[in-house]
ROSELO-715926 format. One record per residue (C-alpha): x, y, z. Coordinates in steps of 0.02 Angstrom, whole numbers. Example, Ala and Ser with C-alpha at 12.3 -4.5 7.8 and 13.67 -1.06 7.14 Angstrom:
BEGIN
       x       y       z
     615    -225     390
     684     -53     357
//
This chain:
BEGIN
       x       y       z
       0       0       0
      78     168     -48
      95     327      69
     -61     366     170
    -104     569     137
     -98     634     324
    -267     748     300
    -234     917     355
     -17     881     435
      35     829     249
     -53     964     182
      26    1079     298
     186     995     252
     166    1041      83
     123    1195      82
     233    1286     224
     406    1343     190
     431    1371     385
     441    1169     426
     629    1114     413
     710     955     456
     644     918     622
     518    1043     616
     358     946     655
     220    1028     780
      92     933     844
     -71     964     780
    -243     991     859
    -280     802     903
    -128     824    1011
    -160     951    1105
    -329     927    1239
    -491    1020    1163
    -628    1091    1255
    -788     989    1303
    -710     818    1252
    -700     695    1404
    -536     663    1495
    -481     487    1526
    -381     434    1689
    -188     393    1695
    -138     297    1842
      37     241    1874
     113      80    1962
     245     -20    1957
     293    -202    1938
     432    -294    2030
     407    -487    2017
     439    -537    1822
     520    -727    1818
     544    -674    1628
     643    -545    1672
     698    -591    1855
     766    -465    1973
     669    -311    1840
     579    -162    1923
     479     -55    1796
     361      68    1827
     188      82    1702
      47     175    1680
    -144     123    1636
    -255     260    1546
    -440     223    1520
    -539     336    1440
    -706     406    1511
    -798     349    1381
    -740     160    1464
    -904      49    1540
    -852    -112    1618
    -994    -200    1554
    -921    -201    1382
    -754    -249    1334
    -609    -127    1305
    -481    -123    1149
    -299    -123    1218
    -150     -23    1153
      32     -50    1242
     169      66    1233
     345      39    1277
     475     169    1361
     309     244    1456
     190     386    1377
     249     464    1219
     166     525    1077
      45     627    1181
     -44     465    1176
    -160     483    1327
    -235     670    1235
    -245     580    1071
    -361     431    1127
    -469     572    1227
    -478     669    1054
    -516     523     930
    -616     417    1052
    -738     565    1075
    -749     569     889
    -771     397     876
    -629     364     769
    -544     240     851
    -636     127     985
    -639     147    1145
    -459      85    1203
    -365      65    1358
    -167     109    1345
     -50      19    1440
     133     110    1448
     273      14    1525
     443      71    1541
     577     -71    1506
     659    -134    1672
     793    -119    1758
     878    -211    1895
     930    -113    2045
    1111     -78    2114
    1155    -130    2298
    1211      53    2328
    1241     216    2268
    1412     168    2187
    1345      63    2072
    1252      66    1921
    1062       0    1898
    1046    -170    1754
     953     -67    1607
     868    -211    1518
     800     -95    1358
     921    -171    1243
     879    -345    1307
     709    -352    1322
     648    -229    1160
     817    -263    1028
     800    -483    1051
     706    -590     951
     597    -724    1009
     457    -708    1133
     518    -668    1313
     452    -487    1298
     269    -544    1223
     267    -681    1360
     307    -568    1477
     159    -466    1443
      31    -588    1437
      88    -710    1570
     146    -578    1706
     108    -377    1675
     -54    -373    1570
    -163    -502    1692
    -157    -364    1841
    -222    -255    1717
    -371    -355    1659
    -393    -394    1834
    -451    -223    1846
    -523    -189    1686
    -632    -291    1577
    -508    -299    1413
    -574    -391    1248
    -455    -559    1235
    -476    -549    1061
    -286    -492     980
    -392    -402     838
    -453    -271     962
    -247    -243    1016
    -121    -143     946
      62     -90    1013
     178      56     989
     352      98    1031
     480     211     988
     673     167     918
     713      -3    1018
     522      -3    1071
     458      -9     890
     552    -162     853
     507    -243    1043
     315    -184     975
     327    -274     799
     411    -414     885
     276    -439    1016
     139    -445     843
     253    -552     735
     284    -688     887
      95    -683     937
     -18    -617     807
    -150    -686     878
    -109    -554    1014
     -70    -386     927
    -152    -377     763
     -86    -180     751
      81     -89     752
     130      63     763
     334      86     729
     420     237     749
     598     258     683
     600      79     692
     772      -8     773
     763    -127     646
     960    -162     616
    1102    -253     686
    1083    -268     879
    1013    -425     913
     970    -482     764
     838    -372     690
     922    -336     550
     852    -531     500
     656    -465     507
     656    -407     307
     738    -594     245
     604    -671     391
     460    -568     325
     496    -619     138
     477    -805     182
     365    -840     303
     203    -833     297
     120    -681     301
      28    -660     474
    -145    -543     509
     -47    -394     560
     -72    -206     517
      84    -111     518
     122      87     517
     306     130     493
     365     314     513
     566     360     533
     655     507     450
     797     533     294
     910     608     462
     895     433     581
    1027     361     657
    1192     297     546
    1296     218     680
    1384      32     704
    1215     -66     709
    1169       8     538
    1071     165     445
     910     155     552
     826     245     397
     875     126     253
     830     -33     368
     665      65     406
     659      61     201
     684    -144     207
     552    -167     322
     446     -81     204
     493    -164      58
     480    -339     118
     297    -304     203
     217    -250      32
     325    -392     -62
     228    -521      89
      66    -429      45
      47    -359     220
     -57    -212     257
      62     -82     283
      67     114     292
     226     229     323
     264     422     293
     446     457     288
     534     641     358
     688     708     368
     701     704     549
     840     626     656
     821     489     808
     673     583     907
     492     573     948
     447     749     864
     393     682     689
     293     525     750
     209     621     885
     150     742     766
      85     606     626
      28     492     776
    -163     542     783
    -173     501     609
     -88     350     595
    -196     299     733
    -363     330     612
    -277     199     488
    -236      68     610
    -411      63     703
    -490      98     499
    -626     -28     482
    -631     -95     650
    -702    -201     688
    -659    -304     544
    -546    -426     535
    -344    -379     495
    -285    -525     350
    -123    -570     282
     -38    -596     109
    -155    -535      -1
     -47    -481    -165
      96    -569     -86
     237    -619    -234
     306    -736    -120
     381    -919    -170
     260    -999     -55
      99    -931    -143
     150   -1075    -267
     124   -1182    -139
     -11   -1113      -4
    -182   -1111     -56
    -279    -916       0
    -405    -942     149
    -327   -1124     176
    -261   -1148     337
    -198   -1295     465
    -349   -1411     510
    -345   -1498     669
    -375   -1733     609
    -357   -1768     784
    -285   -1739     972
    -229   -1815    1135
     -93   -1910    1090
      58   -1897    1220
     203   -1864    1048
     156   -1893     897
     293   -1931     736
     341   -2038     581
     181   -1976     459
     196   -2078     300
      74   -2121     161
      47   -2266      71
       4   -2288    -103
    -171   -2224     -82
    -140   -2079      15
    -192   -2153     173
     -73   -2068     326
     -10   -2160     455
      79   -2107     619
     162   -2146     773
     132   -2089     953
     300   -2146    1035
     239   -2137    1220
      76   -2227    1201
     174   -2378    1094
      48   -2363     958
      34   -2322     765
    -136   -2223     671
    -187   -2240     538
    -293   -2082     441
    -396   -2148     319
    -444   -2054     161
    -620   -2001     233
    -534   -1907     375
    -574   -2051     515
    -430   -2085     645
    -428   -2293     698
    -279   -2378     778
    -165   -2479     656
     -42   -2562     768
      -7   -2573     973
     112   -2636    1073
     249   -2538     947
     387   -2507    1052
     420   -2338    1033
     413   -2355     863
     474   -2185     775
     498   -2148     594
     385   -2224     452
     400   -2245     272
     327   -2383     172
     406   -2498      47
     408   -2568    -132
     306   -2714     -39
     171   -2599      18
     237   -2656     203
     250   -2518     342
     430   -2493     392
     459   -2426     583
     618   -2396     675
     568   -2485     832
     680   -2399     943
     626   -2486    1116
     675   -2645    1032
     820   -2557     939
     775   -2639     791
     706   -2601     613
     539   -2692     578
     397   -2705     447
     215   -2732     464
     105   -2806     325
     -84   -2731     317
    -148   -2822     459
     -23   -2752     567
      79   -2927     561
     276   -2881     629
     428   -2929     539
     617   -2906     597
     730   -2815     474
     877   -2776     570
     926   -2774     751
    1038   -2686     853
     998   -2549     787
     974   -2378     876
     863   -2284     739
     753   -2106     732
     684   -2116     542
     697   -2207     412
     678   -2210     218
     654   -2338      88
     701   -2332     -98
     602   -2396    -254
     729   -2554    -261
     671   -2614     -56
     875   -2533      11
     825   -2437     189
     933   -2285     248
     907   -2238     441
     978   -2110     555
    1043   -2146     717
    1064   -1978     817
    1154   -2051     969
    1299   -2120     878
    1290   -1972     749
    1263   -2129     615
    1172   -2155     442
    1149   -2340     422
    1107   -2448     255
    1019   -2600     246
    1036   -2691      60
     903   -2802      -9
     976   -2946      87
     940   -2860     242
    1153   -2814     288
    1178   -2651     377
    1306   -2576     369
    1360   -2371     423
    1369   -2274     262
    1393   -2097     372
    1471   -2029     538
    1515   -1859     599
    1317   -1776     587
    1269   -1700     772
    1124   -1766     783
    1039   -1852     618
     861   -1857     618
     751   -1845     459
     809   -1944     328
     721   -1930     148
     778   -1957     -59
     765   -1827    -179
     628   -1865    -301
     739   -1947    -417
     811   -2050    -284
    1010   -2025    -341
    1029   -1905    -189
     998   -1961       0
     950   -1795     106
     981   -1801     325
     919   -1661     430
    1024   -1608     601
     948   -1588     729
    1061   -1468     817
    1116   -1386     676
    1078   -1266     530
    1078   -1385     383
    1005   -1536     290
    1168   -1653     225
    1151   -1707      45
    1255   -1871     -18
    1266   -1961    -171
    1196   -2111    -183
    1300   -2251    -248
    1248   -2412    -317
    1302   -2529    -178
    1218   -2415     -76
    1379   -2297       1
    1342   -2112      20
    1493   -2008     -76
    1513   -1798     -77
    1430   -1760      68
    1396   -1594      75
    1317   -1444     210
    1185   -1409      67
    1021   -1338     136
    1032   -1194     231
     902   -1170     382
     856   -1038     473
     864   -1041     656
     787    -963     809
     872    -808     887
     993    -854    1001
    1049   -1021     945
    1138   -1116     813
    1009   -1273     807
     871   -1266     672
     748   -1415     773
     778   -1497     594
     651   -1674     624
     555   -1739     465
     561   -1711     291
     498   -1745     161
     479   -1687     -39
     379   -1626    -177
     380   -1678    -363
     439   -1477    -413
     591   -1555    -301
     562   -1448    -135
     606   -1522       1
     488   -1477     154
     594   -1495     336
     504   -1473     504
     588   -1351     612
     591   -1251     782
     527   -1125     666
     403   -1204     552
     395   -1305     386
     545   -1235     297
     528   -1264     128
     694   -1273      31
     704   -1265    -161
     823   -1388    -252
     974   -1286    -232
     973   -1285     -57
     893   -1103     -10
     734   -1082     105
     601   -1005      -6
     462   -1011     125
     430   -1036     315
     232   -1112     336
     204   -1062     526
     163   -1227     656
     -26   -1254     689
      13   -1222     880
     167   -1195     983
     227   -1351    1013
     387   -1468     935
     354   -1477     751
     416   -1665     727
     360   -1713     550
     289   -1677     380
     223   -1773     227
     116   -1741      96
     -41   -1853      87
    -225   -1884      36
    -295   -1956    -122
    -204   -1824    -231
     -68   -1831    -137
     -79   -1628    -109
    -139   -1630      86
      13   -1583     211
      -8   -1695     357
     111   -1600     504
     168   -1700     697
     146   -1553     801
     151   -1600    1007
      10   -1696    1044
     -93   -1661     890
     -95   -1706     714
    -148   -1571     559
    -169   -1556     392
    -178   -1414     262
    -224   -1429      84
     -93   -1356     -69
     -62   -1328    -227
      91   -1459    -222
      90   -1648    -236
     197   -1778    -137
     321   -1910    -191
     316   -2085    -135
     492   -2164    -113
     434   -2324    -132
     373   -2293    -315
     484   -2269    -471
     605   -2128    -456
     524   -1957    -546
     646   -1835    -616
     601   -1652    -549
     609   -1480    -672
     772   -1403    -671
     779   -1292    -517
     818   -1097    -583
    1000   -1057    -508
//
């Protein structure tokens, strides 16, 4: 979406030769008018975060006059405390009912306190606003916000909340929306701190590949921001906007030529207040427009769909030839079965732990049986045979030609077993193997790491032996650690290859890059992936103690059919 036209400050703008860089008055929504009802600021403070332990921050609650407890509130949060002229603002466009009636929150970040006066106070602002990840969101919702709904009665729905901040603040704010959504549905960024702190200089590549979430976002920052070691605050500003309207979010921003302050934002802020709240209360959505490389796969107004729940840990997904899913849960010792008309019926107990699936040329069920530590098959009455033993195993693939390739993460192993049933170890040296898959064309054997950032590719050879091994697909991975959650894979006939992760399905094109990030169903280990169903297009996901699925545009290969040779990927 291009520039919004700021009424009567961008005409003003325009038109008056006295405004210079920096220059930027607040206008009458600012400033407190005459007959329109004053809402209440009260301040506290909060001293028992486990988030954050050892923090003291003080906050302040406004709630407008116009507020009746017998209907629910909107919520706004601020960081770094009032700005903006917030509290005047919401008494100016609440009394002309356009925005809702809202209750601000403003929270100053924390600090921990010195023993004495010859020491200096912990100031967490850089660690709890600049990080990635979710402490700060969690922190809100699990230990600050509940004594304010305590109070007040606050709509729990995250499309009646928005959240603001300033510098550090505006990145904490977009952070707190991006990592919950289903929390903050509206943003309000001011000269954004979007660069090379902690890591938010990765939010533009992030935002280009995963999947766009219901958020509304209004950026503002000036041509005279900060150009210092962690970047040019004004050109990253310029990223974020670019890689929103490439996602196809709903996004706003009016650029100045004002430096690191609150001047230019506090004068723009009633009206970018009137865009965020526009339409309310309808419903924010994501990606419409969006060019991105998953839009080839994802399917508009598709989304996950629950098949079934209250399993302890559920793995190992695999189809058979008909599209039929099955899947383990490792606690409970059992294996599922999910037939094409959706129902859920127990295919096999007493499993051992049984992990990893994949069936066969035979049309036999192949588990690693890891209680046994032992490879096994089971014929379509559930009817057990031994493949290999001794064998500590995680998953498992089978070829067109009956050979078996497993992973064994606590001797950092990839195993072979030949038609004759010999294993042998055809790999050492991976951290931790887990998901083990073939290309489409099966001449290439794929193993995720767990604890690290990359999928291992091998060439198959034709006794089996895995030659040039190589780091080749590239994962991203969670702030603050080197270790993707890489689990189960598995692959597409356009040759992606689909890899559960800490962070989602990351879908990987042929020559190795991510291309997309599908967000989990729920926040929980994502363990596994394949794509099932009678056309082969549903994608069945292991998520906790749940099982989903979510219809696409792409279509699955079966390993245990004759090798398909994929389009040439575009280098």
């Amino acid at each position: 979406m291009r520039a919004f036209l700021f009424f009567s400050f961008l005409a003003l703008c325009l038109t008056s030769p006295a405004f210079g860089a920096d220059d930027y008055p607040p206008g009458p929504d600012s400033k407190p008018q005459d007959g329109v009802p004053k809402g209440e600021v009260t301040k506290y403070t909060f001293a028992h975060s486990k988030i954050f332990p050892g923090t003291v921050r003080d906050y302040w609650v406004y709630v407008p006059k116009q507020y009746d407890a017998a209907n629910p509130a909107c919520l706004m949060v601020f960081q770094d405390g009032i700005q903006y002229q917030a509290p005047v603002v919401f008494d100016n466009l609440i009394a002309k009912k356009e925005m809702p009636v809202t209750i601000g929150v403003f929270i100053m970040h924390g600090r921990v306190l010195a023993d004495s006066t010859n020491a200096l106070d912990r100031f967490n602002r850089s660690y709890e606003y600049d990080g990635l990840g979710d402490n700060y969101v969690r922190f809100l919702m699990d230990e600050l916000l509940p004594a304010v709904t305590k109070k007040y009665n606050i709509s729990t729905n995250g499309n009646d909340h928005a959240i603001a901040g300033a510098s550090s603040g505006a990145i904490c704010a977009f952070t707190a929306a991006w990592e919950r959504p289903q929390q903050f549905s509206r943003v309000f960024s001011s000269i954004g701190t979007y660069v090379g702190l902690r890591g938010g200089n990765e939010y533009p590549t992030l935002i280009r590949k995963t999947e766009p979430k219901p958020i509304r976002i209004f950026l503002q920052d000036g041509s005279n921001d900060l150009n210092i070691y962690g970047g040019n605050w004004h050109l990253a500003n310029l990223e974020m906007l670019s890689a929103l309207e490439f996602s196809g979010y709903e996004v706003n921003h009016i650029w100045g030529d004002g430096s690191h302050n609150g001047k230019h934002a506090t004068a723009i802020f009633p009206d970018a207040m009137r865009w965020l709240w526009k339409d309310y209360p309808a419903a924010i959505t994501a990606g419409k427009d969006s060019k991105q490389p998953l839009m080839d796969i994802l399917i508009p107004g598709e989304q996950w769909q629950l098949i079934c729940s209250g399993y302890k840990f559920t793995e190992g997904p695999a189809a058979n030839i008909k599209g039929e899913v099955f899947f383990t849960d490792i606690p409970n010792n059992r294996i599922h079965k999910i037939g094409l008309d959706g129902k859920v019926s127990v295919f096999a107990e007493n499993t051992f732990a049984a992990n990893g699936l994949m069936f066969g040329p035979d049309g036999k069920l192949y588990a690693c049986q890891n209680g046994k530590k032992r490879i096994v098959s089971y014929d379509e009455n559930a009817k057990e045979t031994v493949i290999a033993e001794d064998a500590d195993s995680n998953d498992i693939a089978v070829n067109s030609k009956g050979e078996i390739y497993f992973t064994d993460p606590p001797h950092h192993k990839v195993w072979f077993i030949n038609s004759k049933g010999e294993k042998r170890v055809v790999d050492e040296g991976i951290t931790k193997p887990n998901g083990v898959r073939f290309t489409p064309d099966q001449s290439l054997l794929l193993v995720a790491d767990t604890d690290g950032e990359f999928v291992y590719s091998f060439h198959i050879q034709s006794d089996g032996s895995l030659v040039d091994k190589q780091k080749y697909f590239y994962l991203h991975t969670p702030n603050g650690t080197s270790q993707s959650g890489a689990d189960g894979m598995t692959v597409d006939t356009q040759g992606r290859l689909y890899v559960a992760t800490e962070m989602g399905v990351q879908v990987c094109d042929q020559a190795g890059r991510v291309n997309g990030i599908i967000s989990k169903p729920q926040r929980a280990w994502l363990s596994n992936v394949v794509l099932g169903g009678s056309n082969f297009d549903d994608l069945y996901v292991t998520c906790g103690d749940k099982v989903y699925k979510r219809k696409t545009k792409a279509k699955g290969v079966l390993s245990s059919q004759t090798p398909i040779k994929p389009p040439t990927p575009h280098l």
